[in-house]
C-alpha positions, -999 to +999 in steps of 0.1 A: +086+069-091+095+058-123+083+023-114+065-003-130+030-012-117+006-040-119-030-033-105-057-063-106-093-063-096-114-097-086-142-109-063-134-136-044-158-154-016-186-120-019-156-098-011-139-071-042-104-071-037-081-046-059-045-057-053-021-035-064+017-045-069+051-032-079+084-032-084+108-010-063+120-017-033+100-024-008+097-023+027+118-032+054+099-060+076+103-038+105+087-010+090+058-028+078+031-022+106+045+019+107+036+026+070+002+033+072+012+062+105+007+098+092+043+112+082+061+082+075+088+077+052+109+046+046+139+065+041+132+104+048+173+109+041+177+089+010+146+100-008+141+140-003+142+143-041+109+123-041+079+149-029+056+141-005+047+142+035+041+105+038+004+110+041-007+091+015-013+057+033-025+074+062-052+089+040-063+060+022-065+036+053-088+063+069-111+062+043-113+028+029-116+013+067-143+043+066-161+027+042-158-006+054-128-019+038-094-033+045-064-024+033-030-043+035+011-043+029+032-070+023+066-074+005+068-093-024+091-127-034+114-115-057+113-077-043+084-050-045+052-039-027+016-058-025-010-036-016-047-052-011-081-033-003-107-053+003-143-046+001-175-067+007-192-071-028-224-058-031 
């Protein structure tokens, strides 16, 4: 969206965790634990010139929890998103 990101890749404690982070707006607390819920959109009225079904979350939780992962929201100091997947390191 036009958006600056930052994506970073460690291991930490056997575990490979690829935290990506940006710099929009956000999400409001409330809305946190409903993001990753097939068809959600922070703002459906505000932001119908940005494509998309709200699927995208839904889609990767499903697979990376598939796989044996975790994935994880959380807004940032200072305004953005922090997105973390984690997977044990093999």
């Amino acid at each position: 969206h036009g958006k600056a990101c930052r994506i970073d890749l460690a291991v930490a404690n056997n575990r490979a965790v690829l935290t990506i982070s940006d710099h929009g707006p956000g999400i409001p607390p409330e809305l946190l634990n409903k993001a990753f819920e097939p068809f959600f959109r922070v703002d459906p009225g505000r932001l119908q010139s940005i494509p998309g079904a709200g699927l995208g979350l839904a889609i990767a939780k499903e697979i990376i929890e598939r796989y044996g992962g975790t994935v994880t929201l959380e807004n940032r100091r200072g305004g953005g998103l922090e997105q973390m997947v984690v997977f044990e390191a093999v």
